[in-house]
Every structure is written in structure tokens, then in C-alpha cells.
Backbone of each chain as nested JSON, in Angstrom:
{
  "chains": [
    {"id": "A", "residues": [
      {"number": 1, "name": "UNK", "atoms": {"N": [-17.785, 8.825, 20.661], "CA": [-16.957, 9.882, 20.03], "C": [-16.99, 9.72, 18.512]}},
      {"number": 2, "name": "UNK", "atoms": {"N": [-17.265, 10.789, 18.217], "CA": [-17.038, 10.8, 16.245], "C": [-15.912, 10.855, 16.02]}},
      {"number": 3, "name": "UNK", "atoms": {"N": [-15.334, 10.468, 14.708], "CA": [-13.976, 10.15, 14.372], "C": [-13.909, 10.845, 13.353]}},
      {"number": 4, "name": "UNK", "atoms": {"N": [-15.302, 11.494, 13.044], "CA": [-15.063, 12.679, 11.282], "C": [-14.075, 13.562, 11.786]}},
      {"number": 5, "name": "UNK", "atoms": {"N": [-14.16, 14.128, 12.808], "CA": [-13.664, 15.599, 13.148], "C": [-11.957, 14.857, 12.452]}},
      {"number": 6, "name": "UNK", "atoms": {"N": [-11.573, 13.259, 12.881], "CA": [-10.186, 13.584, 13.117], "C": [-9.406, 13.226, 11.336]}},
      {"number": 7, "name": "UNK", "atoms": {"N": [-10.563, 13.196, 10.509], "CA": [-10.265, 12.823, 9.338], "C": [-10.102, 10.686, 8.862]}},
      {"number": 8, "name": "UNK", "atoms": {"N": [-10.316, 10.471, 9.893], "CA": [-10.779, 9.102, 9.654], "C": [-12.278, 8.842, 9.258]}},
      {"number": 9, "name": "UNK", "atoms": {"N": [-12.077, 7.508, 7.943], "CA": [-13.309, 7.547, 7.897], "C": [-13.923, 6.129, 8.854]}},
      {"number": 10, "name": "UNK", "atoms": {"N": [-15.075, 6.289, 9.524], "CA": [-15.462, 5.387, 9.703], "C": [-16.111, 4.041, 9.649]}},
      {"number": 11, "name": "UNK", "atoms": {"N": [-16.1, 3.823, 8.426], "CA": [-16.053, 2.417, 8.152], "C": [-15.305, 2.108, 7.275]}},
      {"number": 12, "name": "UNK", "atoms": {"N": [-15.608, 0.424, 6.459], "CA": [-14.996, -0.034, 5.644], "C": [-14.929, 0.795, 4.063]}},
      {"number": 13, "name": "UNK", "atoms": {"N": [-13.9, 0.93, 3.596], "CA": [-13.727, 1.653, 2.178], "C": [-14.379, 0.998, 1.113]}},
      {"number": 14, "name": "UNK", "atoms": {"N": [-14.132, -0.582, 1.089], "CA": [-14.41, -1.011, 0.073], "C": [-15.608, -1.524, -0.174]}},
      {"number": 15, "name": "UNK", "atoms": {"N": [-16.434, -1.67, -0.992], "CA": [-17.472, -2.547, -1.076], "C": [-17.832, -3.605, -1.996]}},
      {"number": 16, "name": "UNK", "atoms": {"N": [-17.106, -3.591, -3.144], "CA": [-16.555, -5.19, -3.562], "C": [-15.207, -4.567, -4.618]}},
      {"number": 17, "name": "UNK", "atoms": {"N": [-15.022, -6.05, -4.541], "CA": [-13.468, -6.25, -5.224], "C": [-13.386, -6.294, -6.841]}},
      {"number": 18, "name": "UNK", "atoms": {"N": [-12.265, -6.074, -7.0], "CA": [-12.111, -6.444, -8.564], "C": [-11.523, -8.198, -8.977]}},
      {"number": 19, "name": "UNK", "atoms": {"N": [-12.462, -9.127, -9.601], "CA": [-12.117, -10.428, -9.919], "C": [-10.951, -10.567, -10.83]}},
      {"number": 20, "name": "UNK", "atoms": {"N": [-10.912, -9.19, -11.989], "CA": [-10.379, -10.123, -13.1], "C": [-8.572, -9.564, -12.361]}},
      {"number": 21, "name": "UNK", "atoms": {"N": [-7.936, -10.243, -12.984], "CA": [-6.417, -10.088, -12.782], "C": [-5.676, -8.752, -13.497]}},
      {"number": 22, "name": "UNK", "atoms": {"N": [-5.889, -7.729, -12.5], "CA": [-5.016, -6.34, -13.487], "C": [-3.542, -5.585, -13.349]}},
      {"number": 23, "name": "UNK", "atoms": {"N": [-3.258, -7.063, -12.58], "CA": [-1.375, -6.345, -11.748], "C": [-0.66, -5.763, -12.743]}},
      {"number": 24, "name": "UNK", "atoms": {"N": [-0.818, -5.879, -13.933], "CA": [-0.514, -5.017, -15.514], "C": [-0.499, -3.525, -15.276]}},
      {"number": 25, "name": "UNK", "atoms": {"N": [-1.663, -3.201, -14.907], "CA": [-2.54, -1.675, -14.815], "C": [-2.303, -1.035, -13.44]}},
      {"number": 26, "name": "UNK", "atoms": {"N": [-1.255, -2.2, -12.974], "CA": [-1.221, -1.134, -11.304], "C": [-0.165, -0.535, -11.115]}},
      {"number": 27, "name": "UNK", "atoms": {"N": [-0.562, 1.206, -10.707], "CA": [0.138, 2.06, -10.399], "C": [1.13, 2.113, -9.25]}},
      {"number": 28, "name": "UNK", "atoms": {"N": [0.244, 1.689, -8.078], "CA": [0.461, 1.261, -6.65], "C": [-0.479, 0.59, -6.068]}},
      {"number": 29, "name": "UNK", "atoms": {"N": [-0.438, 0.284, -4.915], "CA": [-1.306, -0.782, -3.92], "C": [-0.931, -0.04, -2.511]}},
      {"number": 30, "name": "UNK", "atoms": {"N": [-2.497, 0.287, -1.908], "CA": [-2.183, 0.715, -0.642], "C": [-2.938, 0.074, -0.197]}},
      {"number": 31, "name": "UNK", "atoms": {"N": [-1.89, -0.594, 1.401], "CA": [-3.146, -1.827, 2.437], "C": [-3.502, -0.977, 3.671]}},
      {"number": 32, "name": "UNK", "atoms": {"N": [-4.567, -1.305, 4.046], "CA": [-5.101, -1.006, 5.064], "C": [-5.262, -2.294, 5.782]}},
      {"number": 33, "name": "UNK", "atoms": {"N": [-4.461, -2.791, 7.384], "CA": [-4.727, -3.422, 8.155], "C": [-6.309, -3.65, 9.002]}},
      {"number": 34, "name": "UNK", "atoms": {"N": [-6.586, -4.319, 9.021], "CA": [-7.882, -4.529, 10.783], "C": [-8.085, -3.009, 11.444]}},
      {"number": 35, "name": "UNK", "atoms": {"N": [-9.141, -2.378, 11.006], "CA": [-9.014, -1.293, 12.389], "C": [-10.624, -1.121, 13.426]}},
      {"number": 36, "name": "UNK", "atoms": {"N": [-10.601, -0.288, 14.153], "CA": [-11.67, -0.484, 14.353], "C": [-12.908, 0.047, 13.613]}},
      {"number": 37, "name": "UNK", "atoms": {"N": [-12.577, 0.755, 12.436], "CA": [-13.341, 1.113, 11.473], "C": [-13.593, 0.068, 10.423]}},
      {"number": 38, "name": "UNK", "atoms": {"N": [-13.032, -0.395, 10.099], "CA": [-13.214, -1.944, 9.434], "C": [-12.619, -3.674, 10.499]}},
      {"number": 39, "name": "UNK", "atoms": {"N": [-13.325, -4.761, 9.664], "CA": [-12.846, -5.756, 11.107], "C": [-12.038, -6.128, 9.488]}},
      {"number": 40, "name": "UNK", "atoms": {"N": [-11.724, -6.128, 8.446], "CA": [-11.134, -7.041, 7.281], "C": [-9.964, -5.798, 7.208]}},
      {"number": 41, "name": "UNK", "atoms": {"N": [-9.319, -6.496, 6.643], "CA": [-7.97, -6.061, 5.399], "C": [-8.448, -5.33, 4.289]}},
      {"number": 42, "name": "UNK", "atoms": {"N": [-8.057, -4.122, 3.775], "CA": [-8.399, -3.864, 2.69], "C": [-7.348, -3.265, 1.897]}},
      {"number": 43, "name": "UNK", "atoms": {"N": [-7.65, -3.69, 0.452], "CA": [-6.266, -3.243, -0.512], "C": [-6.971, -2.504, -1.788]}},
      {"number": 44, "name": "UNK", "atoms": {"N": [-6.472, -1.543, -1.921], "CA": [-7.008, -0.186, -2.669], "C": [-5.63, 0.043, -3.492]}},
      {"number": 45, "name": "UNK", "atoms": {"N": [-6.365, -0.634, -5.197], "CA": [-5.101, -0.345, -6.397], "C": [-5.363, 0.858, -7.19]}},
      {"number": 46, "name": "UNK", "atoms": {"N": [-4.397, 1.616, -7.19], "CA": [-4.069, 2.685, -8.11], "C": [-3.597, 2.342, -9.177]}},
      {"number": 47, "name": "UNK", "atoms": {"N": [-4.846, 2.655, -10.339], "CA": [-4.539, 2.376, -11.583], "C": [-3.603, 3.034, -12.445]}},
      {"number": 48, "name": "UNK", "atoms": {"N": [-2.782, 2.639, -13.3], "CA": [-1.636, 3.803, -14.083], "C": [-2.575, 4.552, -14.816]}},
      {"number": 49, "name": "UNK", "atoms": {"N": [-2.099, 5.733, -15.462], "CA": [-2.47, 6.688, -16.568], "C": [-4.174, 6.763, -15.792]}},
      {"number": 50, "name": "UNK", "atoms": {"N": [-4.972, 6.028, -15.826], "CA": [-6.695, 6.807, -15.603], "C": [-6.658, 7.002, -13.831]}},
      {"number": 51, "name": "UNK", "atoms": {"N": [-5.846, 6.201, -13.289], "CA": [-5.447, 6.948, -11.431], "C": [-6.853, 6.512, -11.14]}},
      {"number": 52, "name": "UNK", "atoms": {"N": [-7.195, 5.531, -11.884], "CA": [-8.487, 5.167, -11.042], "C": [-8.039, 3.837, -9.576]}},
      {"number": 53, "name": "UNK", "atoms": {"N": [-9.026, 4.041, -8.524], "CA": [-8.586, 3.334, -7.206], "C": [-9.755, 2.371, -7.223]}},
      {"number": 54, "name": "UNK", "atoms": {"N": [-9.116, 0.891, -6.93], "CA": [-9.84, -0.338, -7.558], "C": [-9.613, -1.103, -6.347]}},
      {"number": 55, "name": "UNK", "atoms": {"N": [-10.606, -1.534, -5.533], "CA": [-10.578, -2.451, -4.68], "C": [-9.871, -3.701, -4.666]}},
      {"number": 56, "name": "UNK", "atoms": {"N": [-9.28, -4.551, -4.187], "CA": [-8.878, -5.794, -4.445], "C": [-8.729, -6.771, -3.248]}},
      {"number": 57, "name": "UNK", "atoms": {"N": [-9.271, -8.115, -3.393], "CA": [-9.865, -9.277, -2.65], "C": [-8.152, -9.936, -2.169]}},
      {"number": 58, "name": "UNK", "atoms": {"N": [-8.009, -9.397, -0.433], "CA": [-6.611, -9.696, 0.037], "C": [-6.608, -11.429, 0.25]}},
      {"number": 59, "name": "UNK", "atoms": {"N": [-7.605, -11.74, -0.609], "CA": [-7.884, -13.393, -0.302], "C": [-7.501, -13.795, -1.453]}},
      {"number": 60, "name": "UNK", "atoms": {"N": [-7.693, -12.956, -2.699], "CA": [-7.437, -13.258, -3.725], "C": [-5.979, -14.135, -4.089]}},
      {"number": 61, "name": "UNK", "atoms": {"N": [-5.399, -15.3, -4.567], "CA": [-3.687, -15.956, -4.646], "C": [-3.3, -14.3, -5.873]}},
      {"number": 62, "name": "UNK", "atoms": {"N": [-3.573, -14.632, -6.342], "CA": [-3.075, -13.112, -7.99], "C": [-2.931, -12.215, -7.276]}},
      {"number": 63, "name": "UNK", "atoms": {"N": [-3.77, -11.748, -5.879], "CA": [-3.765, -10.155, -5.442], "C": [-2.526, -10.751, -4.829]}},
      {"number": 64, "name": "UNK", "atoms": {"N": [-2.123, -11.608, -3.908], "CA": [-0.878, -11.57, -2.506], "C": [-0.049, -12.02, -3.385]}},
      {"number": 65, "name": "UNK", "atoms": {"N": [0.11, -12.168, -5.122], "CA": [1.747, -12.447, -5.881], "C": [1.731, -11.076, -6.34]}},
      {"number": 66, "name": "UNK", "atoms": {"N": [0.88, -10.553, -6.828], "CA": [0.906, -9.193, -7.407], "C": [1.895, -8.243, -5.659]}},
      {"number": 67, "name": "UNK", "atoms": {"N": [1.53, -8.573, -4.689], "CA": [2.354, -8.061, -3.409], "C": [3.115, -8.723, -3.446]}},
      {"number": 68, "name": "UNK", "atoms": {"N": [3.706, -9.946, -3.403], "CA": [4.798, -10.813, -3.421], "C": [5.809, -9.882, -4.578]}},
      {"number": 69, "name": "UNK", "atoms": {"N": [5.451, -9.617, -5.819], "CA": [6.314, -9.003, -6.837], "C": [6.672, -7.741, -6.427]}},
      {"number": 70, "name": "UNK", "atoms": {"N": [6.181, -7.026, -5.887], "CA": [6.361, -5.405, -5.783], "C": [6.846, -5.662, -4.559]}},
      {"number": 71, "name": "UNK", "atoms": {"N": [7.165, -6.388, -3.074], "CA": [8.319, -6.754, -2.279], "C": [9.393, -6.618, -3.148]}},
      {"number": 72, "name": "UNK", "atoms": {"N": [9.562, -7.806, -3.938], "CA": [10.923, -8.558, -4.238], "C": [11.291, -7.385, -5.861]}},
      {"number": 73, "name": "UNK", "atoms": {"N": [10.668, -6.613, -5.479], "CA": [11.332, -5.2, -6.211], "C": [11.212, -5.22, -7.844]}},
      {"number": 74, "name": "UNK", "atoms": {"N": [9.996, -6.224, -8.486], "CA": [9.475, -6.665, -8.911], "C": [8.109, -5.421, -10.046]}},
      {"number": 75, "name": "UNK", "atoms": {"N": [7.989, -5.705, -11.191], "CA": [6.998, -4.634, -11.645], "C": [5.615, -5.741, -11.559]}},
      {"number": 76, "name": "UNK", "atoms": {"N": [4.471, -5.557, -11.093], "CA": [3.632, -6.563, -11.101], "C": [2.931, -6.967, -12.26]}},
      {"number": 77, "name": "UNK", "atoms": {"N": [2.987, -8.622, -13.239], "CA": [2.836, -8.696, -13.989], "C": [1.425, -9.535, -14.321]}},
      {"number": 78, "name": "UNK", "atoms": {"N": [0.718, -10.099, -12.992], "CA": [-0.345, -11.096, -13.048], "C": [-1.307, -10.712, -13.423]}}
    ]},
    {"id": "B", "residues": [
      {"number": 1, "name": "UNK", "atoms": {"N": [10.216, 13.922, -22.943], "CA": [8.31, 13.839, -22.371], "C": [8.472, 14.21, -21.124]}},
      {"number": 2, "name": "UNK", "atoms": {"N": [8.301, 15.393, -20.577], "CA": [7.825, 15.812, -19.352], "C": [6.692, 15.054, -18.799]}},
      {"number": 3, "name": "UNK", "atoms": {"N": [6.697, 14.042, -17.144], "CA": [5.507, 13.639, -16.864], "C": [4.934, 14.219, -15.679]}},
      {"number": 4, "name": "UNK", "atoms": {"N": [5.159, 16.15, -15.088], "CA": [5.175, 16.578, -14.368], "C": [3.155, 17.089, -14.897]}},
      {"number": 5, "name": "UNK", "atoms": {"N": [3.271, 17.185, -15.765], "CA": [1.636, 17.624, -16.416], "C": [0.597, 16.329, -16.038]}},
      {"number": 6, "name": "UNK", "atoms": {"N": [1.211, 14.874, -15.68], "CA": [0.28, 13.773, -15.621], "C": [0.509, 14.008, -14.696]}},
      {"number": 7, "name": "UNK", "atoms": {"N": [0.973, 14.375, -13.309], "CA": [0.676, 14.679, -11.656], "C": [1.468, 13.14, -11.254]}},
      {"number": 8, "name": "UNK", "atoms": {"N": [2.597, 13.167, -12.377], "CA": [3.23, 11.543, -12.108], "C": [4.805, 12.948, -11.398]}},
      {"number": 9, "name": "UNK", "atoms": {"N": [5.473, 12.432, -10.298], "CA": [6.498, 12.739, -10.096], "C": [8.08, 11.721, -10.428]}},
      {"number": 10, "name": "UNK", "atoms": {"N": [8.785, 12.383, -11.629], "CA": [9.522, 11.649, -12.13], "C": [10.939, 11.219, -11.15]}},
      {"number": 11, "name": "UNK", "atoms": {"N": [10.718, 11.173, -10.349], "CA": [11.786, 10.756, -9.381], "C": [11.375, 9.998, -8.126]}},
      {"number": 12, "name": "UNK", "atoms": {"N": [12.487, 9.048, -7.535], "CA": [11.76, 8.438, -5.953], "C": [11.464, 9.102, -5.258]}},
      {"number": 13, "name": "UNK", "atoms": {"N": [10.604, 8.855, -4.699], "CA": [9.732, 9.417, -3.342], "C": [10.566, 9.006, -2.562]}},
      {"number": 14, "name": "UNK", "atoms": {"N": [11.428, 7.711, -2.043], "CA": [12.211, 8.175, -0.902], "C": [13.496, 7.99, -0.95]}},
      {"number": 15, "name": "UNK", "atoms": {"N": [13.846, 9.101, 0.288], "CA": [15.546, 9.717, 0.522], "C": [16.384, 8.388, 1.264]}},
      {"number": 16, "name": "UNK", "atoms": {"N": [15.137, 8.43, 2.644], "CA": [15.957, 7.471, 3.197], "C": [14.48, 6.537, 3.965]}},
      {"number": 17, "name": "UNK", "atoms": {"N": [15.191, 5.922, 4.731], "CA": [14.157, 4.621, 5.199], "C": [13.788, 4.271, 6.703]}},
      {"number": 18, "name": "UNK", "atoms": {"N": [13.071, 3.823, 6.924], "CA": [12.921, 4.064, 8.991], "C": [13.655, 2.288, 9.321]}},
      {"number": 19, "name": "UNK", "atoms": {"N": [14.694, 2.712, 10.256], "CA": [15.124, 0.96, 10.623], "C": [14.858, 0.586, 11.586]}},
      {"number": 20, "name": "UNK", "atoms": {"N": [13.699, 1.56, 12.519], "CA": [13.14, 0.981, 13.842], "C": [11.746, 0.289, 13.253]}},
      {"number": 21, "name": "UNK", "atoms": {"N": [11.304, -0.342, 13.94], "CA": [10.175, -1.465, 13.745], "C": [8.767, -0.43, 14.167]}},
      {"number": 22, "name": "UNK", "atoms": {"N": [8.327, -0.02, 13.395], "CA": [7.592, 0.697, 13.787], "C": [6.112, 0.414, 13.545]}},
      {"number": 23, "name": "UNK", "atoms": {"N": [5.849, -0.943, 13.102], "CA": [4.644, -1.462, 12.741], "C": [3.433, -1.265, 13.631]}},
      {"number": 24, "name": "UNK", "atoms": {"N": [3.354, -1.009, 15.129], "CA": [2.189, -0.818, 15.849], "C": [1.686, 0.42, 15.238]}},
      {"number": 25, "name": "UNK", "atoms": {"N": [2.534, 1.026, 15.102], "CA": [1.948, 3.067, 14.529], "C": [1.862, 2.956, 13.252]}},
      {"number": 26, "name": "UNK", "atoms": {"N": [1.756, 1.8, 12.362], "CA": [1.337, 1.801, 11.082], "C": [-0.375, 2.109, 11.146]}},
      {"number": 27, "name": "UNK", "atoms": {"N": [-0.892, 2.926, 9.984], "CA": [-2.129, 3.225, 10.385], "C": [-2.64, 2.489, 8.411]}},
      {"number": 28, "name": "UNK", "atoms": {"N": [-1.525, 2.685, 7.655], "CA": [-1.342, 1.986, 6.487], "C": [-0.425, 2.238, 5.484]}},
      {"number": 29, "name": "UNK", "atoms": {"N": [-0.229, 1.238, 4.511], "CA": [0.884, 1.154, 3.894], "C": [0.789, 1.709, 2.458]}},
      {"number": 30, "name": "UNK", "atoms": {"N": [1.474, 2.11, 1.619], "CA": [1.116, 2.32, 0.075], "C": [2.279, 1.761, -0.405]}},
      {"number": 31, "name": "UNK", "atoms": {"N": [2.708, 0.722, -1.317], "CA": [3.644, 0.199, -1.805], "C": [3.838, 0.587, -3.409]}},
      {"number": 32, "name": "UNK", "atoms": {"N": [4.896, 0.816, -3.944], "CA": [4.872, 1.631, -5.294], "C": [5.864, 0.407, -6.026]}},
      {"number": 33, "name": "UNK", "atoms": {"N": [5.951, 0.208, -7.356], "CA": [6.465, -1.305, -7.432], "C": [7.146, -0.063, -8.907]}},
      {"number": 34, "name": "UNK", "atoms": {"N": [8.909, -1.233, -9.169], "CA": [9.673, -0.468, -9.695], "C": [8.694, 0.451, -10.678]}},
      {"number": 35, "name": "UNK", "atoms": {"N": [9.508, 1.662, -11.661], "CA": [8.76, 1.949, -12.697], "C": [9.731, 3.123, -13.367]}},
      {"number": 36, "name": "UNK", "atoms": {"N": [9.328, 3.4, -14.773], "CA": [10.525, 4.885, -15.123], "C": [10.847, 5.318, -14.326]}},
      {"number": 37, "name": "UNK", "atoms": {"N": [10.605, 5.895, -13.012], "CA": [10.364, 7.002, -12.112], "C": [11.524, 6.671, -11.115]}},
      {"number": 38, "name": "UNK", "atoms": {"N": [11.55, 5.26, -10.725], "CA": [12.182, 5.266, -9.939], "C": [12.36, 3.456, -9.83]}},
      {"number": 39, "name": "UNK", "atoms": {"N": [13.618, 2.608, -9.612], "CA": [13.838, 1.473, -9.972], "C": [13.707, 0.902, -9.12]}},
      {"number": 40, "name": "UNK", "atoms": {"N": [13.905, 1.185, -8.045], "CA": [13.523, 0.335, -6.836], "C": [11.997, 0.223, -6.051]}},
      {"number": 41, "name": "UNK", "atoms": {"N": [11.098, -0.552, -5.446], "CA": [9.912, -0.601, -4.804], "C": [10.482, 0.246, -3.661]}},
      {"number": 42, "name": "UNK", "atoms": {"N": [9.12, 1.242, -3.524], "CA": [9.1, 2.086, -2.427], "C": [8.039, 1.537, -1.442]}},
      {"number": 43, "name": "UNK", "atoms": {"N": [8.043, 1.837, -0.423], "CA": [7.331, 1.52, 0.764], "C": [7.069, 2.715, 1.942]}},
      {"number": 44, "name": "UNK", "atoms": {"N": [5.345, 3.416, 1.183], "CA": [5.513, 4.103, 2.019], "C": [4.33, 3.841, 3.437]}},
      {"number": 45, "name": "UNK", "atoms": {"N": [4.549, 4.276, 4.488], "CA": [3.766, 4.025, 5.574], "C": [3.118, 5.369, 5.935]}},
      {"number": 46, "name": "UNK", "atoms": {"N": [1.334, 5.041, 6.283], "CA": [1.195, 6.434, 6.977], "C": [1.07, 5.794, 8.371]}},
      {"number": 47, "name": "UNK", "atoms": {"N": [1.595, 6.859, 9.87], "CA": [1.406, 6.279, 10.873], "C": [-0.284, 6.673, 11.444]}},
      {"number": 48, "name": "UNK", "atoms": {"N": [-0.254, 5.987, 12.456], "CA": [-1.781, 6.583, 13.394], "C": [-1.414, 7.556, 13.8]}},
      {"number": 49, "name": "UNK", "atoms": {"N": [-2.285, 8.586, 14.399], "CA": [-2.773, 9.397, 15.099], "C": [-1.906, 10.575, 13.972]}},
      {"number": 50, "name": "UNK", "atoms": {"N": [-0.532, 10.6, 13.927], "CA": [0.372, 11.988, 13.361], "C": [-0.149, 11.834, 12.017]}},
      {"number": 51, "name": "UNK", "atoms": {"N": [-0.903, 10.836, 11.171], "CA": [-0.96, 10.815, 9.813], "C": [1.139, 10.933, 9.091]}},
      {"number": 52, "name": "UNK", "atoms": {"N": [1.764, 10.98, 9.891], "CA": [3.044, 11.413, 9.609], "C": [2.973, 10.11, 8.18]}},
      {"number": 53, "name": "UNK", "atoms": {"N": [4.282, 10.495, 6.904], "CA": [4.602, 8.987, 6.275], "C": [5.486, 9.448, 6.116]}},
      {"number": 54, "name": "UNK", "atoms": {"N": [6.021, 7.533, 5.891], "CA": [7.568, 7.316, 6.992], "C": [7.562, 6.017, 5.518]}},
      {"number": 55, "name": "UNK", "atoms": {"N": [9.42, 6.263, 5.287], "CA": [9.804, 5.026, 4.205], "C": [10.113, 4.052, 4.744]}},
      {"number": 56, "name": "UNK", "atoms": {"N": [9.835, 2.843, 4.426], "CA": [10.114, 1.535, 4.646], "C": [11.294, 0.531, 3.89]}},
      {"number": 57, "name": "UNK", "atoms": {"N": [12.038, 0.235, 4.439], "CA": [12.921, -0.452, 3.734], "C": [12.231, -1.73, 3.019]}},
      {"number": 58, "name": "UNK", "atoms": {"N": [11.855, -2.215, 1.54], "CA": [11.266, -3.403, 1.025], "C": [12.03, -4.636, 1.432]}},
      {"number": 59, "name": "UNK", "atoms": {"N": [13.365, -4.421, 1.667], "CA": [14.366, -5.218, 2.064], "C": [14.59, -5.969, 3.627]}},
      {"number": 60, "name": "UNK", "atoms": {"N": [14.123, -5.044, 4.173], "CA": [14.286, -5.431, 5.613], "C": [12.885, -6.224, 6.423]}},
      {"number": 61, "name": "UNK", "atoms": {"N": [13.347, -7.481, 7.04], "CA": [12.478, -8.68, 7.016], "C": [10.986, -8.519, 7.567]}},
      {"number": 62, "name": "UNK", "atoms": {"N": [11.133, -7.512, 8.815], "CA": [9.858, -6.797, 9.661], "C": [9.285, -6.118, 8.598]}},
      {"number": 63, "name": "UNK", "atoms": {"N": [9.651, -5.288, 7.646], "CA": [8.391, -4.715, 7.032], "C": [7.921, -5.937, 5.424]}},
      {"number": 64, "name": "UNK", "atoms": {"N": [8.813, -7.137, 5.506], "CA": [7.588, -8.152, 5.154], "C": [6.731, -9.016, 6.033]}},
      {"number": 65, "name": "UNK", "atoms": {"N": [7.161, -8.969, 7.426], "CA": [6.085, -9.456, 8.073], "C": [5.074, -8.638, 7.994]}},
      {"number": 66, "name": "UNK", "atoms": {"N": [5.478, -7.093, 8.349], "CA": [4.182, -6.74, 8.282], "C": [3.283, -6.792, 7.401]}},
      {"number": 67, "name": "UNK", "atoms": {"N": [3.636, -6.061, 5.98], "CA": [2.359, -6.809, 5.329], "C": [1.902, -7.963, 4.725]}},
      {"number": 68, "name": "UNK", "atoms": {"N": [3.047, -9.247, 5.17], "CA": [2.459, -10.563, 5.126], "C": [1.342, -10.655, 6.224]}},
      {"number": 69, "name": "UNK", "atoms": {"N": [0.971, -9.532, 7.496], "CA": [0.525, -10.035, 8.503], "C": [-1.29, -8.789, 7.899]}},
      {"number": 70, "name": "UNK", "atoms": {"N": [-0.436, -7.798, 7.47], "CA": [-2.007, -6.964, 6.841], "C": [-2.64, -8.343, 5.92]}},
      {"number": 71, "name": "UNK", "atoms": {"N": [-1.838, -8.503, 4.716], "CA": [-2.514, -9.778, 3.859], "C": [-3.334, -10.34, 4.416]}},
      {"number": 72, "name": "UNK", "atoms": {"N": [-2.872, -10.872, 5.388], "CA": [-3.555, -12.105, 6.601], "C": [-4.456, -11.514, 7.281]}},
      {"number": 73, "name": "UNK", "atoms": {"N": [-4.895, -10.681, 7.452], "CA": [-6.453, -9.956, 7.964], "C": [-5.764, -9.924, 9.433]}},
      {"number": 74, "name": "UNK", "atoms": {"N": [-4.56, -9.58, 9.718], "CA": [-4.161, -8.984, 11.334], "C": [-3.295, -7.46, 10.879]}},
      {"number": 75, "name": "UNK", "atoms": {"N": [-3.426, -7.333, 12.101], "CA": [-2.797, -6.113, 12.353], "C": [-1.61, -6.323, 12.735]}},
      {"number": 76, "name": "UNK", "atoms": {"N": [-0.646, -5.319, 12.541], "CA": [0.513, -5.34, 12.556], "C": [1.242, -5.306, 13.82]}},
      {"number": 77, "name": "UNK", "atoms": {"N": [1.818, -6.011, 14.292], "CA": [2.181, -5.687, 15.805], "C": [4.141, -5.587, 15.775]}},
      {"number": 78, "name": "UNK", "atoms": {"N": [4.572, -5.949, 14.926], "CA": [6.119, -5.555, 14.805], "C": [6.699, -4.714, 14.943]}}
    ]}
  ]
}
């Protein structure tokens, strides 16, 4: 079964990450869990003001405090 | 400064928050971290299949498991 029709895409979104540390420049952070379209985690940052969408390494320690801060209600500063 | 021209909406996105555990029908998360707009971290969820999105309380302990458990390259089962 194809999965275009249902607006899913079928595979992984990302194809590499961003290294340097930009929790400064982030707008938002949206995660994507395990699916069967991807077997990894993926985290897709929305940049402020240019709204550009920037991959980021959920292995990364900077990427899971940059989520640790924006939990604890936090502006992300790493 | 009007920021309705940057496609920024100057107010929270959410009213109210879901307090059932609804993590299996998470399909993914977008987390918005304080900002002018709005002072508190928002948490929004899209579900599977309805695409429906649904607010998340940042506060309430299940929706940090869950994405302590996306982080962690699993899926959400809470």
C-alpha cells in the first residue's frame, strides 16, 4: 500500500544534522518518534526570523538540554 | 510593531490542554519554548491517522516521558 495518497511521507526527513550549537536561533523543535517510515528519532528546528527547518542529532547532549529547557518552560540558550 | 506581517502569531496557541495520556496516537510533537508571544512553553501534538493537534500540558509528568522516550529513539507508548 502507498502511503502518498494519505499525506505521509515515506521515509526518513532528515538527512544530516546540524553540529554547531544554535538553541539561540530556535523558533521551535518538532520530534518525530520511530515510525515505520523512519526506524530513528528525528528532530526538525525552526529557525526564528529566516523560518528556516534545521535537522538536529537526538544523540546530540546540547540538542536533549536545548529540550530539557523548553520543558522546564525555559527559552533555549545552548 | 505589528508581527502579524512576519506570519509570527502574537498570542498562545493554546486555550486549553489534553489530561488523558494520549501518547500511543501521538504521530508527533512540536514544542514552542517561552517567547514575546506567549510566556509559557507550548506543547503541541499532531495525532495519527486524524492528523488532529491536541495541547499538551509541559507540566504534566506523561508528556515528559513521552518525549524523554521520542529522545531515546522509542516510541511513545503512554
Amino acid at each position: 500500500m502507498s502511503l502518498r495518497g494519505l499525506g505521509v511521507d515515506p521515509r526518513c526527513r532528515c538527512i544530516e544534522t546540524e553540529s554547531q550549537r544554535i538553541g539561540k536561533l530556535i523558533e521551535s523543535v518538532e520530534l518525530f518518534p520511530p515510525s515505520p517510515h523512519c526506524k530513528d528519532t528525528e528532530i526538525i528546528a525552526t529557525l526564528k526570523v529566516s523560518r528556516k527547518e534545521i535537522c538536529l542529532d537526538p544523540t546530540a547532549p546540547w540538542v536533549k538540554k536545548v529540550i530539557e529547557k523548553i520543558i522546564a518552560n525555559k527559552t533555549p540558550a545552548a
